[in-house]
N, C-alpha and C positions, 0 to 999 in steps of 0.2 A: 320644219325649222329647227336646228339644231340649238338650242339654250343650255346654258351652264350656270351655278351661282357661287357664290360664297358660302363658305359652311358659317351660323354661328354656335351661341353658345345655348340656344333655345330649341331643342327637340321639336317644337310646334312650328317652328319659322322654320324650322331644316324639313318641316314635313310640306309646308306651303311652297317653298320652293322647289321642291320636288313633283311636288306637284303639277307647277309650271315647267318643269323641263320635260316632266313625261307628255301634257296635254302636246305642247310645241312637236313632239316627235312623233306623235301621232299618226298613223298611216306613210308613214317615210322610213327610209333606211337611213336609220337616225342610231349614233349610238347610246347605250345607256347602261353607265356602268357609276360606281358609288363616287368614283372621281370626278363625278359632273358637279361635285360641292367643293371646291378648293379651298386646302389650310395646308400651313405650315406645319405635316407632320403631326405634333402635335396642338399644335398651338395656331389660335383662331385670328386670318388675318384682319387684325383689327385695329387701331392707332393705338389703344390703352396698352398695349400687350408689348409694344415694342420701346424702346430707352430713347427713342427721337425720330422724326418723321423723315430722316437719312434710313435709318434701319427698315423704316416700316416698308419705303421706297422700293428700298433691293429688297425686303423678301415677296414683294408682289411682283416685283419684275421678274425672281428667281424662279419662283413659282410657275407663273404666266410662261416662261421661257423652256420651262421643264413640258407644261402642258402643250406649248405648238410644238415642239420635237416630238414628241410621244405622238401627236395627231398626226404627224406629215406621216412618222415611220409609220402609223398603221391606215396608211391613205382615209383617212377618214377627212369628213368634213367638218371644216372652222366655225366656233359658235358666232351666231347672228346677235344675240344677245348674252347679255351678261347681267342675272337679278341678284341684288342685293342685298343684303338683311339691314332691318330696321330692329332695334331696342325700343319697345316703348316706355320703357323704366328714362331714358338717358336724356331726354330732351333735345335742346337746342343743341347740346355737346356731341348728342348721335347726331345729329343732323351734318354738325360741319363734319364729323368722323366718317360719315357715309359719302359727300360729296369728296371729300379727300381719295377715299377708298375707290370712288368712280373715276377721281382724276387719273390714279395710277395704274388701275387696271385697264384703260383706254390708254394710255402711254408706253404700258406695257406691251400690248397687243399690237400698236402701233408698230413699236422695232421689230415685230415680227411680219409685218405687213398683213396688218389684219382690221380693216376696219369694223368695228363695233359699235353697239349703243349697250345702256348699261337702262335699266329697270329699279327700284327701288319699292321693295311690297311690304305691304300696310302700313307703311308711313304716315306723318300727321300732315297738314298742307304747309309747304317751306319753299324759297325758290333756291332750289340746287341750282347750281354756275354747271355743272357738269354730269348732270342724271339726264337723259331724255324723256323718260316717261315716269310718271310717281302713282303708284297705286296707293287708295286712301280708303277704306271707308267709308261706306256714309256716316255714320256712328263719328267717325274722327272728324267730321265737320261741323266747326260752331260758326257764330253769327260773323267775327272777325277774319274769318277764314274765307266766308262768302264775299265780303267786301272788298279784302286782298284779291280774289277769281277774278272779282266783277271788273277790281283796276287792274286788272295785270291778264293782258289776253294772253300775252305767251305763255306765264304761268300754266293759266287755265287749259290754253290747250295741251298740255304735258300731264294733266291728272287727269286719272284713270278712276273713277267713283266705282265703287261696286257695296251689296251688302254681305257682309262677312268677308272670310276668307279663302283662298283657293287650299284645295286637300288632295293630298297624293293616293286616298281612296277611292277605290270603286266597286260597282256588282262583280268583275270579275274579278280583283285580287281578292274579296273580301271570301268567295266562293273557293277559290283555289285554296286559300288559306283555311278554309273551315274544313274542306274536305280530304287537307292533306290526313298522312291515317292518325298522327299522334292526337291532334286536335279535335276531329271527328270523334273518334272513342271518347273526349273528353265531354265532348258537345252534344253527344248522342242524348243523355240523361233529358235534355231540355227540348227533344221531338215533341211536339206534338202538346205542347205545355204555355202558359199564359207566361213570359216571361219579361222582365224588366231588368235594364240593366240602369247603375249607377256608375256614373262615368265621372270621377272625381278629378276636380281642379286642384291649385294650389294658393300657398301665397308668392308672392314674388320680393327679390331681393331686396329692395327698398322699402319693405313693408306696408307700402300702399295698400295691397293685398291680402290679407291675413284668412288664414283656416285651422279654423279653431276646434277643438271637443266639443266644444259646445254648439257647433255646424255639424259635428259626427253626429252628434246624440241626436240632432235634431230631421236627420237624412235618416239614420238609423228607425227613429221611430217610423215614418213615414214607409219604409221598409218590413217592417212587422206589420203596418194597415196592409201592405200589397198583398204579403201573405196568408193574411187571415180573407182576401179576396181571390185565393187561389193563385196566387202567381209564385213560379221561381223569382229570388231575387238574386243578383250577380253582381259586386261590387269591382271595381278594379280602381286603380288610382293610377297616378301621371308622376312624371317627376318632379313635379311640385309641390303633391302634398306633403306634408309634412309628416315627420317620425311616427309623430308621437298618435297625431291622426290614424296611422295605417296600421299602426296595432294595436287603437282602438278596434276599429271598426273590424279587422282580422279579427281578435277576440271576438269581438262581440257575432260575429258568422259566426265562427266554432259553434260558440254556445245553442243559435237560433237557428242550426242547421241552414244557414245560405253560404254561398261560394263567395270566397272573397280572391280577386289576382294580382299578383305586384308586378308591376310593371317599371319598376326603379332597379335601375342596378344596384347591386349590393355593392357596400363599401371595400375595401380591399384593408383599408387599417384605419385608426381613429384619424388620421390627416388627411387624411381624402375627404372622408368624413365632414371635418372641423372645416376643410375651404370650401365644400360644394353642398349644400343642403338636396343639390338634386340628386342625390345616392342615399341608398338605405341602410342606415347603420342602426335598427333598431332592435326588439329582444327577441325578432322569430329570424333571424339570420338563417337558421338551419331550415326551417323551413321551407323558404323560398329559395333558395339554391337549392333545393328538393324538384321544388315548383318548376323552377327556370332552366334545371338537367331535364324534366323531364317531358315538357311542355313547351317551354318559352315563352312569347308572350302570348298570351290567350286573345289580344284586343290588336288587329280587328273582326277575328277570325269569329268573334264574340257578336258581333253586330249580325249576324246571318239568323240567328233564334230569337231575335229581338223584336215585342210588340213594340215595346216604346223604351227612348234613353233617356234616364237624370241627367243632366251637366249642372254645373255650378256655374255661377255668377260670373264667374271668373272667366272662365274658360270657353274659348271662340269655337270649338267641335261642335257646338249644338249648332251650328251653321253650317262649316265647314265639312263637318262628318255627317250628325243625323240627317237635317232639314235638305241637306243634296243631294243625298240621297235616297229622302220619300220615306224614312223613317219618325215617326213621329216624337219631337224634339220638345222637352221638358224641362224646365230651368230650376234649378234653389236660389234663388234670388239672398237668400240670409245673410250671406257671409258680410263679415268688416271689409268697406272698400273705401279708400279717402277718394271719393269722388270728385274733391277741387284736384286731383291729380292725377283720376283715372277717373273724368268722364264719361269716357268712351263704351265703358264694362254698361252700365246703365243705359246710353242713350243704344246701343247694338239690341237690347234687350225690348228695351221699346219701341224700336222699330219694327222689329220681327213680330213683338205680340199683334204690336197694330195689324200688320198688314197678314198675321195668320201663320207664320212660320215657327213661331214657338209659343207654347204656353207656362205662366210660373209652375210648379210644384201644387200650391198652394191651389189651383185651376181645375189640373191635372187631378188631385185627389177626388176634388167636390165630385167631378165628370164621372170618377168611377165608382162614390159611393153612390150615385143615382143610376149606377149597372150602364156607363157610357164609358167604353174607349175614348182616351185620348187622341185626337188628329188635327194634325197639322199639314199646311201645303209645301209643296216639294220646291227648293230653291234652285234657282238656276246655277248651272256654276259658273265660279268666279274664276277660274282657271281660265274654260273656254274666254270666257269675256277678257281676258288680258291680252291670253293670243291672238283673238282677233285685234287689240287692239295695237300690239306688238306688229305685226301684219300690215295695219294702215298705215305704221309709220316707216316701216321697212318700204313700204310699194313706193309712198309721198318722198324720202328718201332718191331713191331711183331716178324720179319723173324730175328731180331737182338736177341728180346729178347729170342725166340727161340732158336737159336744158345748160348750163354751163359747160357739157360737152360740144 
């Protein structure tokens, strides 16, 4: 099945969504190239972005118009779906910005003769006029939610429930990527060695989310217990952490001989900088351009020497990466989170301890001061489970159009 989505402004939702376009292509002559995420050049098509919903209009049409010519000329075949990105920052305003966004990329494809449905992933439960299918969470589901499902069958049968997120990882990129040669030399050091990795979150734009030094200090010590129990420890961060965090916690490696890898683009001048906190304008600049000429990114190529991963509170990889992939998934529960506004970070976390798919930090340590590994159970994934579910609707689809045939 061929699937395409929207690019947005979230590295972790551009990874989810790719995710789904690769599972969809799976054993097919399917193509797969970086243009299976559509934007405008540079700029992410999205309602905020544009000076009025005329604008927003033609550049999803111009787009959409550019992408069927380019498919006819290269005989390829027309995507069956189109996934969406969700903001969980943006509320009820993403909500109508995404059903907008569904309306005109289905309008679009239409002047091309191309009938489609459109997907929207991890979304909260909302009744889109114009999405087919809504993938949720279980995590994103409260008591209000359920009683909306309960009165609202059509709703209901248009969400997609899963635990966690779908990930564009797997055994075999994660292999190709460890064993390419620059990596491997890098990765060698960790043969045969007790190793951990920390896989650091962020905070997010609205402050909801916050990560603080005082989350470093507190991750960091827990890192000096792993070593003094013989493990390497390997720090890397996201584009979320914050500055001031990432050269903390860089120093503080130097000092205690562990690897620390930056995984943020570096800033290009102070205005880059000043409008995007997802870029690294901090004081090892030269460093990591060091790092990033010489290396790139180290994560996920990282994940192949790995007993067990840190995540943070924050961040949905300890499902989406470790736990689906049979790697044993570790949470730091600490960090600041306005939970009347991010739920979700908590109730994902509780679900997973319950049923065995992650343990806190705090769990994690006790287990290995009494000389026990960490282990956790392997999550199914949530990719497959979309496609299938992407599939049911496509077939049910058919058998309809059939019948009014």
């Amino acid at each position: 099945m061929r699937i395409i989505g929207i690019e947005s402004e979230g590295a972790g939702t551009n990874n989810q969504i790719r995710g789904i376009v690769l599972e969809g292509a799976k054993g097919e002559n399917v193509p797969i190239t970086r243009q299976e995420l559509l934007k405008d050049n540079e700029k992410i098509l999205h309602p905020k972005n544009y000076s009025s919903e005329k604008e927003f209009e033609q550049a999803v049409s111009r787009i959409i118009d550019n992408f069927c010519k380019n498919t006819r000329q290269n005989g390829e075949q027309m995507p069956e779906f189109v996934v969406l990105p969700y903001n969980q920052a943006g509320g009820k305003v993403e909500n109508e910005s995404v059903d907008l966004l569904s309306y005109h990329v289905k309008e679009a494809f239409a002047k091309n003769n191309v009938s489609l449905k459109t997907m929207v992933v991890a979304s909260n439960v909302y009744d889109y006029k114009n999405v087919d299918l809504i993938h949720v969470g279980r995590h994103q589901i409260n008591e209000n939610d359920q009683k909306l499902l309960e009165s609202n069958p059509s709703l209901n049968k248009k969400i997609v429930k899963t635990l966690g997120v779908p990930s564009n990882l797997s055994w075999l990129r994660i292999r190709q990527e460890a064993n390419s040669p620059t990596k491997k030399e890098v990765l060698q050091k960790y043969d045969g060695k007790k190793t951990a990795l920390f896989s650091l979150g962020g905070k997010t734009d609205n402050n909801a989310i916050k990560f603080t030094i005082k989350d470093a200090d507190n991750l960091f010590k827990s890192a000096l217990k792993l070593k003094t129990q013989g493990y390497q420890v390997i720090f890397t961060n996201s584009p979320r952490t914050p500055n001031d965090v990432t050269d903390y916690l860089f120093e503080k490696c130097q000092a205690f001989h562990m690897d620390f890898y930056n995984s943020k683009k570096i800033a290009e001048n102070k205005a880059e900088a000043e409008a995007n906190f997802r870029v690294y304008d901090g004081k090892h600049k030269k460093e990591f351009s060091q790092q990033a000429e010489q290396i790139g990114n180290i994560y996920p190529a990282v994940l192949n020497v790995c007993d067990f991963v840190v995540n943070t509170h924050d961040s949905f990889s300890y499902t989406s990466d470790a736990a689906a992939l049979g790697i044993p998934s570790v949470v730091y529960t600490g960090n600041e989170i306005d939970f009347d506004r991010r739920p979700d970070c908590r109730k994902l976390f509780e679900i997973c301890e319950k049923e065995g798919y992650a343990l806190s930090l705090d769990e994690a340590m006790k287990q290995l001061s009494f000389g026990e590994k960490p282990h956790t159970k392997t999550l199914s994934g949530v990719a497959e489970q979309l496609i299938e579910a992407m599939t049911k609707t496509k077939q049910a689809s058919r058998i309809k159009q059939n019948i009014r045939d």
